[in-house]
C-alpha positions in Angstrom: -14.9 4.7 28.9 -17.9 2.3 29.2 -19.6 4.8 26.4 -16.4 4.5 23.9 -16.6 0.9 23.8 -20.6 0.6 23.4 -19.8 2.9 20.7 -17.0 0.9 18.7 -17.3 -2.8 20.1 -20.4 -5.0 19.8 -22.3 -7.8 21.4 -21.8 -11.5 20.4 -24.6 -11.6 17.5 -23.2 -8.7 16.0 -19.9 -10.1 15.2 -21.4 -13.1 14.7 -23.5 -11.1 11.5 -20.3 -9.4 10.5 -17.8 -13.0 10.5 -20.5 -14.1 8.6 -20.0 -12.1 5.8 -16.4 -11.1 6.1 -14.7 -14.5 6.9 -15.3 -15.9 3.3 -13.8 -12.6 1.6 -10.9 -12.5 3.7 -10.3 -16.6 3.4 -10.6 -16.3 -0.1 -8.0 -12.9 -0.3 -5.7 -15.3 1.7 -6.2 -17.7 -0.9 -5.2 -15.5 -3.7 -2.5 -14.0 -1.6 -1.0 -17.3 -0.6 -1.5 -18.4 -4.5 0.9 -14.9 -5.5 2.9 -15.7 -2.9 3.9 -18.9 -4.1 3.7 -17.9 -7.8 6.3 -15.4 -7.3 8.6 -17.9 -5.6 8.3 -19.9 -8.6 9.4 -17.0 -10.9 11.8 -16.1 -8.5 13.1 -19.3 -8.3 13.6 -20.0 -12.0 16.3 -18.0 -12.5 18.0 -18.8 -9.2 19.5 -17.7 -6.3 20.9 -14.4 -6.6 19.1 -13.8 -10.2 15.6 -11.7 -9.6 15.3 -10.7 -13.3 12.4 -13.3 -13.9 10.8 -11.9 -11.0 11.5 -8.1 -11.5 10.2 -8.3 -15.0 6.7 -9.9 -14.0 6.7 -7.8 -11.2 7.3 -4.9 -13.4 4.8 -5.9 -15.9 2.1 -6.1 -13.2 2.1 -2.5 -12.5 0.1 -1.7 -15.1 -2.4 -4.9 -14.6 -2.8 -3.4 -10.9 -4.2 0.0 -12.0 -6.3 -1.6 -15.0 -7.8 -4.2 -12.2 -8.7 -1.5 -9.5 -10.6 0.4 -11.8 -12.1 -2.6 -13.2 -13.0 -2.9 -9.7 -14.5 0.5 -9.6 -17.3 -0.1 -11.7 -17.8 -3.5 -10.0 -17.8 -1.3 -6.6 -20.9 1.1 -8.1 -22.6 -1.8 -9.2 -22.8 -2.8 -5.9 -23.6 0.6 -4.1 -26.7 0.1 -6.1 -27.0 -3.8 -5.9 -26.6 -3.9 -1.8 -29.4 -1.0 -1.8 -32.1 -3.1 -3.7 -31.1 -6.0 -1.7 -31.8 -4.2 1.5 -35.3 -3.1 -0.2 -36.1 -6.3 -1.6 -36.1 -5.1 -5.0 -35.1 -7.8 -7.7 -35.9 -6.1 -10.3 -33.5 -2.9 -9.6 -31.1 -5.9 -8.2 -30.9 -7.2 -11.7 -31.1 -4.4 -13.7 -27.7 -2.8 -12.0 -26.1 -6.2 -12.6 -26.5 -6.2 -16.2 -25.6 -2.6 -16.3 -22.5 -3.4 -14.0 -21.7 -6.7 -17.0 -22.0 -3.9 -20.0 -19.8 -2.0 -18.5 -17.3 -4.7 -17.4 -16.7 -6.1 -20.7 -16.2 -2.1 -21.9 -13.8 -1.9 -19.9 -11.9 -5.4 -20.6 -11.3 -4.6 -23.9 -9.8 -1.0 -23.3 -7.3 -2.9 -20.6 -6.2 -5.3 -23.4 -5.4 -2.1 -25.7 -4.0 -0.5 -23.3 -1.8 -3.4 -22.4 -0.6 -3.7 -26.4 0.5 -0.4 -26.7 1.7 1.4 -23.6 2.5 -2.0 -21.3 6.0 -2.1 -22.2 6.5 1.2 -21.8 6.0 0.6 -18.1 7.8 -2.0 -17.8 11.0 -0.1 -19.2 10.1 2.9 -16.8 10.7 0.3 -13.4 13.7 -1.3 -14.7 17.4 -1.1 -16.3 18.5 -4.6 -16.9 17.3 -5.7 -20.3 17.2 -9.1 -19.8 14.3 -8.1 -16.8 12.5 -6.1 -19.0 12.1 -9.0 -21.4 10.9 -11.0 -19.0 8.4 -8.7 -18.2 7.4 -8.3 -22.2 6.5 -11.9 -22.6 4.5 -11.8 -19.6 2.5 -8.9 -21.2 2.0 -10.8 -24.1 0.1 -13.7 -23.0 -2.0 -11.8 -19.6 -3.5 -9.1 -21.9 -6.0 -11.7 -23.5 -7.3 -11.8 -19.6 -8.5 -8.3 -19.5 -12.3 -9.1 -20.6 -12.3 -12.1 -18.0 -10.8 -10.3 -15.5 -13.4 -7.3 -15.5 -16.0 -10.0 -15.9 -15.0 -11.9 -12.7 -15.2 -8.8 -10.6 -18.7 -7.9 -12.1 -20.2 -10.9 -10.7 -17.8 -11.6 -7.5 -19.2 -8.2 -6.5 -22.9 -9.0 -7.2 -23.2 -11.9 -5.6 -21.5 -10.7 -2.3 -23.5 -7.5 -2.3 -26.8 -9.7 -1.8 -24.6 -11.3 1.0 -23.5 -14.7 -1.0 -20.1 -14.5 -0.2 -19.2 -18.5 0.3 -20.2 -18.7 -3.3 -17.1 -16.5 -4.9 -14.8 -18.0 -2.4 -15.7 -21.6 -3.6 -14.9 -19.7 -7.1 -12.1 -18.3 -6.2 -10.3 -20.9 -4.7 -11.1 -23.5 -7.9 -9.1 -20.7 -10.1 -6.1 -20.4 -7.4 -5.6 -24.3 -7.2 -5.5 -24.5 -11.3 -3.5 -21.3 -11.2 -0.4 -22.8 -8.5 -0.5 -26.1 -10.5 -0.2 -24.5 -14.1 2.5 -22.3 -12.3 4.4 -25.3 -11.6 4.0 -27.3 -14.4 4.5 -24.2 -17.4 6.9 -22.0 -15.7 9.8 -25.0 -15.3 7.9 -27.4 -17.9 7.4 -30.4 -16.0 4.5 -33.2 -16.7 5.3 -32.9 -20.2 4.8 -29.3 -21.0 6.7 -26.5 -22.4 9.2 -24.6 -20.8 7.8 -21.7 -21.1 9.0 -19.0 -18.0 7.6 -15.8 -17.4 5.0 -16.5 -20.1 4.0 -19.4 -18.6 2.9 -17.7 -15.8 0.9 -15.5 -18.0 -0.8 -18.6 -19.6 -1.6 -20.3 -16.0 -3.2 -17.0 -14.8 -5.6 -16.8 -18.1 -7.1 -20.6 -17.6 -7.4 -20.2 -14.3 -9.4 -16.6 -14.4 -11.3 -18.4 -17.2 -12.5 -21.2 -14.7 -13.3 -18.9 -11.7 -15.7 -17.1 -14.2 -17.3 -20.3 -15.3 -18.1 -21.1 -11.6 -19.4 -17.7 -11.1 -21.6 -18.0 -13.6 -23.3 -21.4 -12.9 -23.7 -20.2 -9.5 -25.1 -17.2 -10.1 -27.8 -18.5 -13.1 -28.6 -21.7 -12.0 -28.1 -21.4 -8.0 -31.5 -21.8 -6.4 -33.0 -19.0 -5.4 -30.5 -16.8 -7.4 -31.6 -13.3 -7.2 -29.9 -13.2 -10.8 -32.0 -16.2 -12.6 -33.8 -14.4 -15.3 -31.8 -12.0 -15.7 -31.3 -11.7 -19.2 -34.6 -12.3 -19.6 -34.7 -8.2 -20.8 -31.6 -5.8 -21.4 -33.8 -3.0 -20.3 -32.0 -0.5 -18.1 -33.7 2.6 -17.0 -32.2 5.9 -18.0 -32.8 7.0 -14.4 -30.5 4.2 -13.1 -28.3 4.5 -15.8 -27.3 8.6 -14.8 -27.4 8.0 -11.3 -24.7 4.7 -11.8 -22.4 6.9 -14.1 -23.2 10.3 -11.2 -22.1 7.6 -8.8 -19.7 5.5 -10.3 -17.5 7.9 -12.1 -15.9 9.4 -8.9 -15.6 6.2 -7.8 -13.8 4.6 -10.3 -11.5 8.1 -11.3 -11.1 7.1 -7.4 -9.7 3.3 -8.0 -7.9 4.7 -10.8 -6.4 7.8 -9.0 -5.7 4.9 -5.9 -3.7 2.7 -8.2 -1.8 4.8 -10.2 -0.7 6.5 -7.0 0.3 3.2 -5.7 2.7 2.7 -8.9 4.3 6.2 -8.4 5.1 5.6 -4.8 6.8 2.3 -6.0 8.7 3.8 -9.1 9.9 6.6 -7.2 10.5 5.2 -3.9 13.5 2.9 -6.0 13.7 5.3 -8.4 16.3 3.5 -11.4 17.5 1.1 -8.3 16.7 -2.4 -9.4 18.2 -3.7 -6.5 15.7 -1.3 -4.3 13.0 -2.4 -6.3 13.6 -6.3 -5.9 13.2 -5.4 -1.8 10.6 -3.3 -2.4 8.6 -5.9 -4.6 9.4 -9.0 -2.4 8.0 -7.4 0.3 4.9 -6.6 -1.1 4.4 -9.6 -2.2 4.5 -10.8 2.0 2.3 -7.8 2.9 -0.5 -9.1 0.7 -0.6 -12.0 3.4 -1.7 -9.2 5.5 -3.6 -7.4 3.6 -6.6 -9.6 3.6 -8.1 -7.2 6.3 -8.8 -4.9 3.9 -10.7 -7.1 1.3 -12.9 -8.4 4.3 -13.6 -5.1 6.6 -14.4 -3.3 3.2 -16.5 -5.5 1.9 -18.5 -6.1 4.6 -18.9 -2.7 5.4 -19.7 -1.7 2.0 -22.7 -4.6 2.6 -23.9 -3.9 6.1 -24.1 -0.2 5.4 -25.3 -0.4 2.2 -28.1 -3.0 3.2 -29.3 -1.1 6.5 -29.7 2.2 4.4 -31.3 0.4 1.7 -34.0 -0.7 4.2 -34.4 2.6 5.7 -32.5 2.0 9.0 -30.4 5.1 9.3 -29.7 4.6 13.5 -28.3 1.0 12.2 -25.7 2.2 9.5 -24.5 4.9 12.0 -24.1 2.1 14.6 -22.4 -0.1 12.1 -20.2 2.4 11.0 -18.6 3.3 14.6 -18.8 -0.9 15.2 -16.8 -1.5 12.1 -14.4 1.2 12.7 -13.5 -0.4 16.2 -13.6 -3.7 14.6 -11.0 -2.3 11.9 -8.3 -1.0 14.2 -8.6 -4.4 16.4 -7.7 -6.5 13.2 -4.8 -3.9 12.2 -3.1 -4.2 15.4 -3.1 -7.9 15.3 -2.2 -8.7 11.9 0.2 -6.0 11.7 2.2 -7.1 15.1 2.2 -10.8 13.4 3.6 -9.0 10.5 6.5 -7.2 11.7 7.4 -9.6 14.1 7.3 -12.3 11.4 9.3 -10.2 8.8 12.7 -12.1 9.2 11.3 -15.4 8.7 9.2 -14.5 5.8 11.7 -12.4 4.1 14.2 -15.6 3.9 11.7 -17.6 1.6 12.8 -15.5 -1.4 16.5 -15.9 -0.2 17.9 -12.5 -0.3 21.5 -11.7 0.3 21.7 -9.7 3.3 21.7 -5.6 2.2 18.0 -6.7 0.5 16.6 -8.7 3.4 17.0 -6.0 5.6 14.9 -3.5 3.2 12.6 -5.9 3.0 12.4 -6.3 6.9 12.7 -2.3 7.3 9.7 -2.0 5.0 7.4 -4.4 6.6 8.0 -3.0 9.7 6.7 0.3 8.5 3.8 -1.4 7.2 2.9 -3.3 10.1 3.1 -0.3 12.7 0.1 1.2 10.0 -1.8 -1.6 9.1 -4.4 0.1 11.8 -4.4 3.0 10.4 -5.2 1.5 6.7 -7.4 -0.5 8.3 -9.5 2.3 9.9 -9.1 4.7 7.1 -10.5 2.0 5.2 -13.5 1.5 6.9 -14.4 5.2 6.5 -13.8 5.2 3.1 -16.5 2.4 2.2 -19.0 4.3 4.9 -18.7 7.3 2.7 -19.0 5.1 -0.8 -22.1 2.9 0.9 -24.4 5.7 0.6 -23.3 7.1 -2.9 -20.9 9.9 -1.3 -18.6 9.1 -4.0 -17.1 12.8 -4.1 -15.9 12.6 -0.4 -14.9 9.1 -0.3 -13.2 10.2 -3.2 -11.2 13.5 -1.4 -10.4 11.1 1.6 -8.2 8.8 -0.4 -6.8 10.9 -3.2 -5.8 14.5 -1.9 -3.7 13.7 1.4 -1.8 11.3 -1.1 -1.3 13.4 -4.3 -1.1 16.5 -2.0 1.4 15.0 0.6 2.7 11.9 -0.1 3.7 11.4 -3.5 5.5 14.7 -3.8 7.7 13.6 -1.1 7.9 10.3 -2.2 9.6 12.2 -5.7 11.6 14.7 -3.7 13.3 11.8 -1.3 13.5 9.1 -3.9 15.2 11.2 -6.9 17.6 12.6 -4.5 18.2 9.1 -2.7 21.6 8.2 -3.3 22.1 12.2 -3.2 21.8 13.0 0.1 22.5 9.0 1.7 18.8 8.0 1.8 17.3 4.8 2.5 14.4 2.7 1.4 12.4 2.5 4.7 13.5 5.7 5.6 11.9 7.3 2.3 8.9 5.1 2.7 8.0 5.6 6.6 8.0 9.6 5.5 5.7 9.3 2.7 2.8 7.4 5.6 1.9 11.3 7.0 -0.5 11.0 4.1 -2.3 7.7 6.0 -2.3 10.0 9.1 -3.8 12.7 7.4 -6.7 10.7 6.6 -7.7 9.6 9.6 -8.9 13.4 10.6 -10.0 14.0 7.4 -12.7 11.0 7.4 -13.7 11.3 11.1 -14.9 15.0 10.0 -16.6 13.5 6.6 -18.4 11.1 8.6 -19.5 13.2 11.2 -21.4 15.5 8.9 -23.6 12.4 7.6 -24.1 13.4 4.4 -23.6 9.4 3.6 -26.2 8.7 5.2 -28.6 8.2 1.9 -31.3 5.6 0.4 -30.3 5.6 -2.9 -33.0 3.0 -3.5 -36.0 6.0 -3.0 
């Protein structure tokens, strides 16, 4: 027993080092949770009680901006493998070469989101919901958020830098300028008060753009004119080697096929857990939108993994990473438990801020229920899963979160869904038996770990 917890709990200093580093992520996730959380009461609110079309059809339309952002966030994640390395090794030079490579990229990237957005976003939208005047809502929304896209991917790009050289205050302070413009603008455009428009679901849109726009400026000063920036100069040349550049697209592409895969399963478990049930997919949706409260867990553990592992094996400290890895793990489970006991015991109270009638509060209920008795598991599965990515084992970071979920859980998550009404089915029920998936993974990464084929210096 006394050798289980030297092995997964830590002295003082080290969770000192880790609070350090993950406290500002998760505060600032909390942030942009709070911020959707109360922009989705606005939307929800504009069309009143008992009339969710305003928020179904945003809701809707952000399905597609959810898989374009993760794998956005993919190639922000490889930049960082790379970034956190050099860091560790004091190399500037590599530091600011991968950034530059990670900004090419980025802005790529942006502009296939906005194409994709023009010509297959409503096509999603239609495939979540029946009502037309919900679908509208969601078409207007997609009108005005696709001129984000470039931003967007931009904002990750240098978010992710600057936290991978362990300046993480500096994208919260960003972060939370962009969420207090954002709620305000909400406010203001959605209903049209201090003398502007009227202008609903696009409004909400419109808020979203200007505030991404001032996060990035922030970002930017701090990350050029910041004193002792290790990104000052860094335009200075364009010059990226053609070894970095094949070992960043060896890395990166299973990593982001990985964000992709991640996301897009994430919007098939949704469309076919309320599969052409728009009343199932208002529960669903709301409580979502209460278990990103949560969620922040995973934003903080996983960053701060990603940076303490990556760092120690960029310095050459294997017996570190390997002790960090069973520390965070611990750690991770810990902060599952707690959050997701606050969650399902706060479920009924949260649930009645949306004011549902009573059949869709206790989906909503169910559901968080389910999603707080797993949280743990998430949590530790996530861990493993940015061990494995640390040290550039993409394609076994990438096995650990696809297979078990395109094998197992999204075929039954068809099978139950489809056949819902069918057979007397119902949404929690369908949704607790699609989580063998999350248990699956727990075995799968303990074994990927323990062979410790992550445990590379990439920076060599």
């Amino acid at each position: 027993m006394n050798n289980l917890i030297k092995k997964y709990f830590g002295d003082k200093e080290f969770y000192k080092m880790v609070f350090a580093i993950i406290t500002p992520i998760m505060l600032q996730q909390l942030m942009l949770s709070l911020a959707g959380y109360i922009d989705n009461l606005m939307i929800n609110a504009y069309g009143g009680v008992g009339d969710f079309a305003a928020y179904n059809g945003v809701s809707a339309a952000n399905r597609i901006i959810f898989v374009l952002n993760f794998t956005a966030l993919g190639i922000a994640a490889t930049a960082s493998i790379f970034i956190s390395q050099y860091f560790g090794a004091n190399n500037k030079g590599k530091v600011q070469e991968s950034f530059r490579l990670s900004l090419v990229f980025a802005v790529i990237f942006g502009v296939i989101s906005f194409l994709v957005i023009e010509f297959v976003g409503d096509n999603i939208v239609n495939a979540y919901l029946q009502d037309p005047t919900a679908r509208n809502f969601g078409y207007r929304y997609l009108d005005v958020i696709k001129w984000a896209t470039v931003v967007q991917c931009l904002i990750m790009a240098c978010a992710n830098a600057l936290r991978s050289t362990k300046q993480t205050v500096e994208p919260m302070i960003a972060g939370f300028s962009g969420i207090g413009i954002n709620v305000l603008l909400n406010y203001a455009l959605i209903f049209g008060h201090f003398g502007l428009p009227e202008m609903d679901a696009q409004g909400a849109a419109l808020a979203t753009l200007i505030s991404r726009i001032v996060e990035l400026a922030v970002l930017l000063v701090v990350l050029f004119k910041g004193k002792n920036s290790w990104f000052s100069g860094c335009f200075k040349s364009w010059k990226v080697e053609k070894a970095l550049f094949s070992s960043f697209l060896k890395k990166g592409i299973p990593l982001v096929l990985n964000e992709l895969l991640w996301s897009l399963g994430c919007v098939l478990f949704a469309l076919f857990y309320c599969w052409k049930n728009d009343v199932w997919y208002n529960a669903y949706a709301y409580a979502q939108n209460i278990s990103d409260l949560f969620f922040i867990v995973f934003a903080g553990i996983g960053n701060g993994t990603a940076v303490l592992i990556g760092s120690a094996l960029g310095s050459g400290d294997f017996e570190k990473a390997v002790d960090y890895s069973h520390k965070l793990q611990g750690l991770g489970v810990v902060l599952g438990i707690g959050l997701g006991l606050l969650m399902a015991t706060t479920s009924p109270l949260t649930s009645l801020l949306f004011q549902p009638d009573p059949q869709t509060k206790q989906m909503i209920i169910g559901v968080l229920c389910i999603i707080g008795f797993f949280l743990a598991i998430y949590s530790y599965n996530t861990v493993n899963f940015f061990v494995l990515r640390s040290g550039g084992d993409s394609l076994r970071a990438f096995f650990l979160d696809q297979v078990p979920s395109f094998a197992i859980g999204i075929p039954l998550a068809i099978l139950l869904g489809v056949n819902a009404s069918r057979w007397g089915l119902t949404l929690p029920f369908i949704f607790a038996c699609t989580h063998i998936s999350d248990i699956i993974k727990i075995f799968v990464g303990n074994k990927f770990i323990k062979t410790g084929k992550w445990i590379v210096n990439l920076t060599k």
